[in-house]
N, C-alpha and C positions, 0 to 999 in steps of 0.2 A: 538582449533585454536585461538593463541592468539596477532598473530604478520601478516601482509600480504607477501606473499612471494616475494622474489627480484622481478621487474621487468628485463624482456626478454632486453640483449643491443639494438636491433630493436628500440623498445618502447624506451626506455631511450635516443636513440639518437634521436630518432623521439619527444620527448617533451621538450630538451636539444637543438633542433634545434630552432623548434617553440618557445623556450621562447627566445630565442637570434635576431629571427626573429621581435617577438614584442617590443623586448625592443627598436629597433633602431623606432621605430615608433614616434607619438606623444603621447604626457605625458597620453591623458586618455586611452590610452591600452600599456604605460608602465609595465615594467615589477614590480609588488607591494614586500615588504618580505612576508606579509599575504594574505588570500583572508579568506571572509565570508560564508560559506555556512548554510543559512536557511533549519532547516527542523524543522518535526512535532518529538511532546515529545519521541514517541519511536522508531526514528532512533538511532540505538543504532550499529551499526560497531565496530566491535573488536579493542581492544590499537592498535595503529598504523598503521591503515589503512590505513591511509593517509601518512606515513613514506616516501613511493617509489617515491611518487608525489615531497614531499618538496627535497628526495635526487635528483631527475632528473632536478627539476625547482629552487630550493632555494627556495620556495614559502612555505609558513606554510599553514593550513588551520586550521580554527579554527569553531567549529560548535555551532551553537545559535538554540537552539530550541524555538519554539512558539506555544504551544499548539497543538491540532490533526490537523487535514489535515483541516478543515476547518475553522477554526482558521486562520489557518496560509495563507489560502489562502483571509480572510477576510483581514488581517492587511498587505499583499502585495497589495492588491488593495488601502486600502486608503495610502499607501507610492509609489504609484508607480510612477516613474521618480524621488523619494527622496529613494530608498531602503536602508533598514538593513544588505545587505549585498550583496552580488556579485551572488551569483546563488543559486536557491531556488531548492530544493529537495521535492518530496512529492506531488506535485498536482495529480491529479488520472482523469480519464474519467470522472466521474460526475462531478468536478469540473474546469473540465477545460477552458470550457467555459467562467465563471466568470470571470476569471484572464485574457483571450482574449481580453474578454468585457472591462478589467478595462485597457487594456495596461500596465500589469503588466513585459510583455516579450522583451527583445534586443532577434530576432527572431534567431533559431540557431539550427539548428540539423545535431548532430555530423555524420560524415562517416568516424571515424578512423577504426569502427570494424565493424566486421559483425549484425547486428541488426534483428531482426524480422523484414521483410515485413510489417505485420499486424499492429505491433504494431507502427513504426513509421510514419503508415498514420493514425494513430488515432492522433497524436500530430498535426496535421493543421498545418506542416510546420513551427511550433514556437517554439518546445521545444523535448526536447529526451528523447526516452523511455528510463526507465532504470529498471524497474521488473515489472511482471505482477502477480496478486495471484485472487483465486476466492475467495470470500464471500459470505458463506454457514450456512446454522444452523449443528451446532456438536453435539455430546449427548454422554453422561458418558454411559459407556457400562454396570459398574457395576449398579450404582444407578437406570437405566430400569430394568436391570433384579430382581433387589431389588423386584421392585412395580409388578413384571409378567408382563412388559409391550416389544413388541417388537419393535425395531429400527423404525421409522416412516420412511416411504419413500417418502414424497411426500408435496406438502405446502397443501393439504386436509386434509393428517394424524397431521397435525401442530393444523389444527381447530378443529381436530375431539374430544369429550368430554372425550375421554378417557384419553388424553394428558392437559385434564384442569389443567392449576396454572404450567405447568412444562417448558413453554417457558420463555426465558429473550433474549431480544434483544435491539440495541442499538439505540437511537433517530435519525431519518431522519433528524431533523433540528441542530444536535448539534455533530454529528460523519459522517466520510465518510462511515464509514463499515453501518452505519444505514440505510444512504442514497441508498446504493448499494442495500440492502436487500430489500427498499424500490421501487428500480428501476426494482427489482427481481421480485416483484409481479405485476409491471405492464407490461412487458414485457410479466408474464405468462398467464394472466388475461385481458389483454387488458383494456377495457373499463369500465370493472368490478372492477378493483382490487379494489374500494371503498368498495364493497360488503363485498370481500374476507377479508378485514382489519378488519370491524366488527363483522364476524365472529373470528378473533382471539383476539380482546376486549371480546368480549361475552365467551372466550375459558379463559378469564384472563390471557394474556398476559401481561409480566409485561414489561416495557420501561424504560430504563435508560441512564443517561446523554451521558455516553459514551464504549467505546469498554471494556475497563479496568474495567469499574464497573460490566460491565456484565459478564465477565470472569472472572475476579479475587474476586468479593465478591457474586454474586449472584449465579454462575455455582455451584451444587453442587462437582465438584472435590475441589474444596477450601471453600468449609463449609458453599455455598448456600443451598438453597431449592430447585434449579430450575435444572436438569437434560438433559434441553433441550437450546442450546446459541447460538447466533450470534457468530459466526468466520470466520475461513479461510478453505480450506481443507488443506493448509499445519499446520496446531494447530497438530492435531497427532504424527510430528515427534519431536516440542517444547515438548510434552508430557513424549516424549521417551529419549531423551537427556536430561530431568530436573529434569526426576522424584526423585524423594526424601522420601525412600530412592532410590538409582539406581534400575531398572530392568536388568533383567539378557538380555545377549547379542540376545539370541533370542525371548525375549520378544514381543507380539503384542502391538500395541499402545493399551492404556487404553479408547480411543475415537475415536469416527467414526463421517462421515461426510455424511451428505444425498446429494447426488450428483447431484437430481433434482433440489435444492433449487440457485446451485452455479450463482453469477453472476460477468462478468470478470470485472473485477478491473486494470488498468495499472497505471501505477507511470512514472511522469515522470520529468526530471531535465530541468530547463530553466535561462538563465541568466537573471538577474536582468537588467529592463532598468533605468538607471542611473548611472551602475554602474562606475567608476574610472577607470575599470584594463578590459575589453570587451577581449583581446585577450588571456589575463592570465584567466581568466573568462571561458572563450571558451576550453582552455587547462583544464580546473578540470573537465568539464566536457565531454571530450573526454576522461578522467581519469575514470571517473565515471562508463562508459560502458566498460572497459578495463578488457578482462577477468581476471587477478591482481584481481579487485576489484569486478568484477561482482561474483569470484567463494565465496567469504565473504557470501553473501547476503541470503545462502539459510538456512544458521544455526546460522544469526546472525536475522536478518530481517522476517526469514521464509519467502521468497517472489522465485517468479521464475527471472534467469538471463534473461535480454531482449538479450542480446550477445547469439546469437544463435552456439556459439564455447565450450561457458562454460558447464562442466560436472556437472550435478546436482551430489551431496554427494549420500551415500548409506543410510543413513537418509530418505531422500524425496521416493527413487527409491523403499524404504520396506514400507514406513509408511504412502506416500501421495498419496489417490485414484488419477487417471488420468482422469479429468475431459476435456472430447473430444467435449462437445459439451452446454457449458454454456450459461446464457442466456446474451445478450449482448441487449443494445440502442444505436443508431444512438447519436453520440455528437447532432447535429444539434438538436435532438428532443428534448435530455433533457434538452436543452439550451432554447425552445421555449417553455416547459414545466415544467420544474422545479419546479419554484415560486406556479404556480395552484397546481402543485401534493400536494407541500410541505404543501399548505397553507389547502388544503380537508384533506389530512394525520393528520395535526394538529387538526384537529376538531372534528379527530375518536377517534385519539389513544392516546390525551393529557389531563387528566382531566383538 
């Protein structure tokens, strides 16, 4: 899938109105040729995805990325009311907070499409969901059976000595997936999880700066050590669609996902407060959740549609366990708690 499919005439006359609507406005919600959309390094949307948008609107989009999710959510708060660009992609549940805090949002949640319930009262009326994915530890199916070890089930089987030297997961202070994992364990653990942390130092758990170090150089599928990784449960169907050489069509994923571990993760798009173009603005991202775009997301993003119209691919529907029942935090909490978890976490798990 290498191009977005037409947009429906509905839709195209319904953003072809709306842009003709704003342009008669005042100049800062004019109608712009460009708009900016911010996201983190691996929003990575197929050539053209944005095509339907510039034919319906005139409007280009051009995308700037700024490091992982918390990055990026750092450098919109010290610019907020001067932003980098028009509408930001990528903040998540743990982070949302922050960018609340900082008045990083022109408050704005779309109802052009059908949305999750759930997921658009996680946004605190500021911003709109646009995928949800859980963040889970994965494990190479081959490389366990290598060592006689079987699939761990549980964040006990994670500590237990048998599994020593075989976790890699990603910094709580320096990745959202880290954070997440991090939020996984106190949600499972309560008041404990400091305990539970030391026992996976004590287990040699290894800690890395970010999502990508942990999959891509330390996972033994790409020629780590470590057989045991911070991910997603949708990694499996990535797995199936990239392998190299190809797997044959009925192929299992080569990776499994412990489903105890999962904790939900939502992503969501908010407009920039300062920006120049708020109505053109408003339009990308009522684009954003537009099943056109939302059906991209699950085999480019690996991420689930927040547009509860879009058909997941046969990809996710063979290869991504169905996690019914992940572990979730209250915003409000992680937001009065963060900073302490972050700062006890740093004193376990950082030499």
């Amino acid at each position: 899938m290498s191009r977005i499919k037409p947009l429906s005439f509905t839709i195209l006359g319904a953003l072809a109105l709306a842009v003709t609507t704003a342009s008669c406005g005042d100049d800062s919600s004019s109608t712009p040729e460009r708009l900016v959309l911010v996201a983190y390094d691996s929003f990575t949307p197929p050539e053209g995805a944005f095509d339907a948008f510039t034919a319906a609107t005139g409007i280009e989009v051009d995308v700037a990325v700024g490091g992982d999710a918390g990055e990026l959510v750092a450098k919109a708060a010290l610019t907020a009311g001067n932003p980098e660009g028009d509408v930001l992609w990528g903040v998540d549940n743990t982070l949302l907070s922050r960018a609340l805090d900082a008045d990083v949002f022109d408050a704005y949640v779309s109802n052009a499409h059908p949305l999750d319930a759930s997921l658009v009262a996680a946004g605190a009326n500021s911003v709109t969901p646009v995928d949800f994915g859980d963040v889970c530890v994965n494990y190479d199916i081959a490389a366990l059976k290598a060592l006689g070890l079987p699939a761990p089930e549980s964040f006990d089987d994670l500590a237990d000595p048998a599994y020593s030297g075989l976790l890699v997961v990603a910094s709580a202070t320096s990745s959202s997936p880290g954070l997440a994992f991090l939020l996984a364990t106190v949600a499972q653990f309560g008041d404990d999880w400091p305990d539970y942390w030391s026992r996976l130092v004590s287990n040699d758990v290894l800690v890395v700066d970010g999502w990508s170090d942990a999959y891509y150089t330390a996972f033994s599928r790409y020629g780590g050590d470590r057989p045991l990784v911070l991910s997603y449960a949708s990694s499996p169907p990535a797995e199936v669609l990239f392998a190299d050489p190809p797997l044959p069509a009925d192929a299992d994923a080569p990776t499994g996902v412990v489903t105890s571990t999962c904790f939900r993760q939502i992503e969501f798009a908010g407009v920039l407060r300062g920006t120049d173009h708020v109505a053109a603005a408003r339009l990308l991202v009522d684009y954003l959740v537009s099943d056109e775009f939302q059906s991209l997301l699950p085999e480019s993003l690996f991420v689930y549609p927040a547009n509860t119209a879009t058909v997941l691919p046969e990809s996710f529907v063979r290869h991504a366990p169905t996690i019914t029942s992940p572990l979730v935090l209250d915003s409000a909490v992680i937001a009065a708690n963060r900073a302490a978890w972050l700062e006890t976490w740093s004193r376990i798990a950082l030499p």
